[in-house]
C-alpha atoms as an extended CHARMM CRD file, in Angstrom:
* protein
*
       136  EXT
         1         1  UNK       CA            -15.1110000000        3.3740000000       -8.1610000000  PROA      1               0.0000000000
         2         2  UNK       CA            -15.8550000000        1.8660000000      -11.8220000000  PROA      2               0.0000000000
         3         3  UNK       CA            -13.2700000000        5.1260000000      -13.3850000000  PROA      3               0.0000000000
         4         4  UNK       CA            -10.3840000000        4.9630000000      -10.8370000000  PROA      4               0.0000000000
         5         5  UNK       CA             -9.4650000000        1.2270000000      -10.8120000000  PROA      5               0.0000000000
         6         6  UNK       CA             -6.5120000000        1.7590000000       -8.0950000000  PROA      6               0.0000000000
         7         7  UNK       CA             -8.8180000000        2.3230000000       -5.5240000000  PROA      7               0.0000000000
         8         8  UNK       CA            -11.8330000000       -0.4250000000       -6.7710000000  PROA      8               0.0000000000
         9         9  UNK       CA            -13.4890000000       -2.2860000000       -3.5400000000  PROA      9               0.0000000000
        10        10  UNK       CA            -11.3950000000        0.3280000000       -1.3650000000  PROA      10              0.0000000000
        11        11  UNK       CA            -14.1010000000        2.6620000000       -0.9100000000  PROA      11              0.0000000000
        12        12  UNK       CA            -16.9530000000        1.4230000000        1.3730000000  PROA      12              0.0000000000
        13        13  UNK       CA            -19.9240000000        3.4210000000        2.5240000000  PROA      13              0.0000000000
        14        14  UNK       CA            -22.2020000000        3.2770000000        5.4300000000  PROA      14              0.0000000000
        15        15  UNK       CA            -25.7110000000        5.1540000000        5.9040000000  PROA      15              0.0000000000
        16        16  UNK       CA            -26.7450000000        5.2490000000        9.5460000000  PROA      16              0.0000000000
        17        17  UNK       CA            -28.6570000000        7.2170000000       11.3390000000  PROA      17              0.0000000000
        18        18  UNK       CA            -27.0290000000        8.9330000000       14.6030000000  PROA      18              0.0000000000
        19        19  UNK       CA            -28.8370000000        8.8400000000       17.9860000000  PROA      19              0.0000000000
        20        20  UNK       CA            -31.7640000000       11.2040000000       18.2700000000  PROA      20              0.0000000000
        21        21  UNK       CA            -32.5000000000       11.6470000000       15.0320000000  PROA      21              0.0000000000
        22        22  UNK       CA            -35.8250000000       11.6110000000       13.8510000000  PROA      22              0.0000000000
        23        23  UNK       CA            -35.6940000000       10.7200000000       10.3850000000  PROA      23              0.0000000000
        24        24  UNK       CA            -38.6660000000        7.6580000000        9.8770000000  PROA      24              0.0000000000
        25        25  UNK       CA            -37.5760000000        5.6720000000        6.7070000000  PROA      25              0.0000000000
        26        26  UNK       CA            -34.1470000000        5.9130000000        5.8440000000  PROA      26              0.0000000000
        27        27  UNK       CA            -30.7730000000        6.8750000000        7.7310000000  PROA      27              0.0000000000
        28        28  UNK       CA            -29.7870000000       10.0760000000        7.3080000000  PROA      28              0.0000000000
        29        29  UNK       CA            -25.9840000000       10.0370000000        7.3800000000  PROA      29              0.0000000000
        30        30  UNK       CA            -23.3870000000        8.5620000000        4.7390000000  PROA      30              0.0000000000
        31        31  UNK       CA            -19.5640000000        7.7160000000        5.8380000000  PROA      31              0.0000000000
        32        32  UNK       CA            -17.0050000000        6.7920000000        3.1460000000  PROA      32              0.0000000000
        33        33  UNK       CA            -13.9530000000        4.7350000000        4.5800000000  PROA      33              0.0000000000
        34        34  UNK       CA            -10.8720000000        3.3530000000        2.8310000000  PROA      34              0.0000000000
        35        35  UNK       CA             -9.7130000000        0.3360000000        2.9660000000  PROA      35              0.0000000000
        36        36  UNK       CA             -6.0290000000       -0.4290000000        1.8670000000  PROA      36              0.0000000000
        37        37  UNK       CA             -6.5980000000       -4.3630000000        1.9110000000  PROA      37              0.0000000000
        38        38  UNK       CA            -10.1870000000       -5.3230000000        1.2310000000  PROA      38              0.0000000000
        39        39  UNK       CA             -9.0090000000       -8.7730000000        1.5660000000  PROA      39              0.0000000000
        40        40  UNK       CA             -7.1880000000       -8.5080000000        5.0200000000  PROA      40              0.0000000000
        41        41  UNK       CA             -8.4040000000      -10.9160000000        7.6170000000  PROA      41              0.0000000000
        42        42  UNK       CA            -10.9640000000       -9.4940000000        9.9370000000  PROA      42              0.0000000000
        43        43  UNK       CA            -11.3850000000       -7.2470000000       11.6950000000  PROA      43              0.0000000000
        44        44  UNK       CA            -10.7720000000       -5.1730000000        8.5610000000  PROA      44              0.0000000000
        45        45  UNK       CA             -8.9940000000       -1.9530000000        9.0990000000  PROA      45              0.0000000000
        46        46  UNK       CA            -11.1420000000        0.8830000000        7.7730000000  PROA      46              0.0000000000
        47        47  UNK       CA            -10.3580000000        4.3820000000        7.9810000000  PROA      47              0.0000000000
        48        48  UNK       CA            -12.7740000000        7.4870000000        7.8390000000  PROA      48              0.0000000000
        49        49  UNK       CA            -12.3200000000        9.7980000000        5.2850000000  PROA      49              0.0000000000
        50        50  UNK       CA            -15.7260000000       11.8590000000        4.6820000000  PROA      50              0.0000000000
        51        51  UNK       CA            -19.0860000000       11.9730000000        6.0050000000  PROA      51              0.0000000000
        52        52  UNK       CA            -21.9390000000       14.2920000000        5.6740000000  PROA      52              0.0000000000
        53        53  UNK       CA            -25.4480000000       14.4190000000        6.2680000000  PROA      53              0.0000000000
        54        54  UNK       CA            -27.1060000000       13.2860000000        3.3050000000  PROA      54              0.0000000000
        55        55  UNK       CA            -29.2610000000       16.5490000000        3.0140000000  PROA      55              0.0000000000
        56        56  UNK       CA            -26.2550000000       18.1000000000        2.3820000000  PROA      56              0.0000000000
        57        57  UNK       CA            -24.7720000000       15.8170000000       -0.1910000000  PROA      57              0.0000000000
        58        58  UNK       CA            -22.2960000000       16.9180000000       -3.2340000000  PROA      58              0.0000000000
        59        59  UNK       CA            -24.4470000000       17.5470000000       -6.3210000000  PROA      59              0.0000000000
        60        60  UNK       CA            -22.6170000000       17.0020000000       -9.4060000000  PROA      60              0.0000000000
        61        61  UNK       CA            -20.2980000000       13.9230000000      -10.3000000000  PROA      61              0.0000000000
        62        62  UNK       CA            -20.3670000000       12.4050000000       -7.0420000000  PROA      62              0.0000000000
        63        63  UNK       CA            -17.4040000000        9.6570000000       -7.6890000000  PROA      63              0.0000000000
        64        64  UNK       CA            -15.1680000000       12.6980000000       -9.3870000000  PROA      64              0.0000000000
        65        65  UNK       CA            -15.8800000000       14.9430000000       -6.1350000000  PROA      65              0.0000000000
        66        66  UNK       CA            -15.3620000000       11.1020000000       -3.9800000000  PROA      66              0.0000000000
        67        67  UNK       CA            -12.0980000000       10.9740000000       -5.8340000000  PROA      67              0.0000000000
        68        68  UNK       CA            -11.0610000000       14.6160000000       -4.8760000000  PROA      68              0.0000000000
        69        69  UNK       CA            -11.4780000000       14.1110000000       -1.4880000000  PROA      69              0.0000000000
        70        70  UNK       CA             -9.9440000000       10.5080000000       -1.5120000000  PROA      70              0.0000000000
        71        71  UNK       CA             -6.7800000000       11.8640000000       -3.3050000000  PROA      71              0.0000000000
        72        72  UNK       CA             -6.4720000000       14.6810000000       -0.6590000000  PROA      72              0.0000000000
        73        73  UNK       CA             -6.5970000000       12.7030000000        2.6360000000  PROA      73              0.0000000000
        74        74  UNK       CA             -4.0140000000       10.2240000000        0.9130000000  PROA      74              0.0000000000
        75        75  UNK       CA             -1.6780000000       12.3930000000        0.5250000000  PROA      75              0.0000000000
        76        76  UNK       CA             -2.3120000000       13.9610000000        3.6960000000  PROA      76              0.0000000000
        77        77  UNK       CA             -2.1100000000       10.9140000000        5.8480000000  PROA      77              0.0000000000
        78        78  UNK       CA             -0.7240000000        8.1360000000        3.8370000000  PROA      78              0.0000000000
        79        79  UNK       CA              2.9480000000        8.4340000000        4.2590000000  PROA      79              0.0000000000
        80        80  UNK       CA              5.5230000000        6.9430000000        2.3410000000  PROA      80              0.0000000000
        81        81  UNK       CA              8.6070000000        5.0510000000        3.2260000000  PROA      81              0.0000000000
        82        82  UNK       CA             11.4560000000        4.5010000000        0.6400000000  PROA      82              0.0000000000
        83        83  UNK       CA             13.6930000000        1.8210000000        1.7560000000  PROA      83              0.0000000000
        84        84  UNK       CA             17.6950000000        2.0290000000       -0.0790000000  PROA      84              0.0000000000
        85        85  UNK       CA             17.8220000000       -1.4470000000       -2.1120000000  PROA      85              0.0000000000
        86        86  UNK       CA             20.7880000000       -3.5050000000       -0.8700000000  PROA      86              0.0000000000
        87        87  UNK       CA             21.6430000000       -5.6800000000       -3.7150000000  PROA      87              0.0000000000
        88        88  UNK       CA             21.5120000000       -4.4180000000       -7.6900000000  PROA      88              0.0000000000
        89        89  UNK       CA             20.1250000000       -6.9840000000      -10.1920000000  PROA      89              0.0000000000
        90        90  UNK       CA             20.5000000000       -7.0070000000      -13.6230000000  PROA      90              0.0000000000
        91        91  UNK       CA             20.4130000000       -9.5180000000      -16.5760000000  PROA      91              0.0000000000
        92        92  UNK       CA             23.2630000000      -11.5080000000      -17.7750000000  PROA      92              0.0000000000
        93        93  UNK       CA             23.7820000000      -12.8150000000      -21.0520000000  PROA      93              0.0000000000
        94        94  UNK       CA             22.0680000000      -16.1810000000      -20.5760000000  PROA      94              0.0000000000
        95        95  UNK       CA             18.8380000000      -15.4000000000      -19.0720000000  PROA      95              0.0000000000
        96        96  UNK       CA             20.0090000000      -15.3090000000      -16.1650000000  PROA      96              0.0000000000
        97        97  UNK       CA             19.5880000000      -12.4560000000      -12.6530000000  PROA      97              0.0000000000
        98        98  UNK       CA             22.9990000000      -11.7290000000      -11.6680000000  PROA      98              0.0000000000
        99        99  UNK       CA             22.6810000000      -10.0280000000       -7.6170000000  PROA      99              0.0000000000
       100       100  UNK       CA             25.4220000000       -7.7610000000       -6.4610000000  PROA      100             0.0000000000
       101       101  UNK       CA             25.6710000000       -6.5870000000       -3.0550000000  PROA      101             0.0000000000
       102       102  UNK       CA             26.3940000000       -3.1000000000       -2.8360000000  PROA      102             0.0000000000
       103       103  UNK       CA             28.0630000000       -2.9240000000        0.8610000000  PROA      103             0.0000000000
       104       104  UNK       CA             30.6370000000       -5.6180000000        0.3840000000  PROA      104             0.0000000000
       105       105  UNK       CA             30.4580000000       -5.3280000000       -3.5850000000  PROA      105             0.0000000000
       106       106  UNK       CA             30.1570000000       -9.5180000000       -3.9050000000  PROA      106             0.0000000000
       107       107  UNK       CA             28.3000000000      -11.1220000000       -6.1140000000  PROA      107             0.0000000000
       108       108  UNK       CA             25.5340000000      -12.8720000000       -4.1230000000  PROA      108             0.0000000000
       109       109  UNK       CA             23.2460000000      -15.6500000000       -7.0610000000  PROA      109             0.0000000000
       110       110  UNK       CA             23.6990000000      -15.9010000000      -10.6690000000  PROA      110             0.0000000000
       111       111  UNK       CA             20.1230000000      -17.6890000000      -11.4820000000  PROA      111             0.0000000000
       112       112  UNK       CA             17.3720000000      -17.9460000000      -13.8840000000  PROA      112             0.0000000000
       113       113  UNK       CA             14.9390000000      -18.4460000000      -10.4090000000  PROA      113             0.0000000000
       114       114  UNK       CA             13.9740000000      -15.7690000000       -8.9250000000  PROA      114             0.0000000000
       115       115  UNK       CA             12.7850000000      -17.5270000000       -5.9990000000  PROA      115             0.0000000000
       116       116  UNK       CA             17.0340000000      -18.8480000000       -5.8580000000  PROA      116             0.0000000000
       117       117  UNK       CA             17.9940000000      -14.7000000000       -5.7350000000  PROA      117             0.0000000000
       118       118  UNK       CA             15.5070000000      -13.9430000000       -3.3780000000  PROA      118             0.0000000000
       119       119  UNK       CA             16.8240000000      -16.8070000000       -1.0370000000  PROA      119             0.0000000000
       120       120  UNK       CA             20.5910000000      -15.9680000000       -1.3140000000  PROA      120             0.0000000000
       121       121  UNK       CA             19.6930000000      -11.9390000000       -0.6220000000  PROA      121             0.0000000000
       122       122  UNK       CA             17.7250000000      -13.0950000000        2.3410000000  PROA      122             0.0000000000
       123       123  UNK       CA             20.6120000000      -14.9410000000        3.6220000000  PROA      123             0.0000000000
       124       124  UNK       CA             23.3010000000      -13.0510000000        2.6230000000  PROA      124             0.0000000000
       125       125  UNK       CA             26.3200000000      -11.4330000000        5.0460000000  PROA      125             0.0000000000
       126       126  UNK       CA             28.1290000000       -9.3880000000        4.1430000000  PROA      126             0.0000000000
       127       127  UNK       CA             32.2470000000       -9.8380000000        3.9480000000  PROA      127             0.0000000000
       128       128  UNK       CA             32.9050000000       -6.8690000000        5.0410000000  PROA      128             0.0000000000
       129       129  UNK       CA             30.8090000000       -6.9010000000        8.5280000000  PROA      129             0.0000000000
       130       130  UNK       CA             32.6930000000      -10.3430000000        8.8690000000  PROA      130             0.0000000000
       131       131  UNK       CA             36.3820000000       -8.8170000000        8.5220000000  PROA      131             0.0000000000
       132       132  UNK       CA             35.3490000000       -5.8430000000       11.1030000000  PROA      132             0.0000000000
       133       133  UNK       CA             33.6340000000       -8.3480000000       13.4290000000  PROA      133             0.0000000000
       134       134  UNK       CA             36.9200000000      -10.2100000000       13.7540000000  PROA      134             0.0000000000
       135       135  UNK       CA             39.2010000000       -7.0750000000       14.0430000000  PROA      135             0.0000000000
       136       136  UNK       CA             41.7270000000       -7.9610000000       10.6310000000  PROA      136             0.0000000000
């Protein structure tokens, strides 16, 4: 979909031609699927989202009407998750990423790598689960 680039090599599209019909030449049937990860190892996940018999097909701007319909099943079935953040990050003086936890209110990494703040969050416990762990 060349005018909605958030949902380019997402959209795939079969024609096939369901059992007993009697069409000669071509298939009679078009499916549209998306696909959240085009580049997911196989099998790919795919799921349905429209399909219609070709004789019937949308006339008009057929990837503004494809669009519609995506946009509607999205929000329909797509749901989404927001997860609290644990640690705040925010610039220092130097360049540098200073992490704060907010549970035990610590300071976790102070570093210009953001690969070094990642690691410390990852790994990070908390002083205040410690002190209620030991009972003091």
């Amino acid at each position: 979909m060349p005018r909605y680039q958030e949902h380019q090599n997402k959209i795939w599209k079969w024609d096939f031609k369901p059992e007993g019909d009697r069409s000669g030449t071509r298939k009679g049937w078009r499916l549209y699927a998306y696909v959240p990860d085009p580049k997911a190892p196989e099998p790919i996940p795919a799921t349905a989202f429209l399909c219609y018999d070709k004789s019937d097909a949308p006339g008009g701007d057929h990837v503004k009407f494809l669009h519609g319909i995506l946009k509607k099943f999205l929000s329909e079935t797509i749901a989404i998750t927001v997860t609290e953040d644990r640690f705040r990050r925010q610039l220092n003086g130097h360049g540098e990423t200073v992490s704060l936890c907010y549970e035990c209110c610590e300071i976790v990494a102070i570093s210009a790598e953001f690969a070094d703040i990642e690691i410390a969050e990852g790994t990070h416990q908390c002083a205040i689960g410690e002190i209620a762990a030991s009972g003091t």
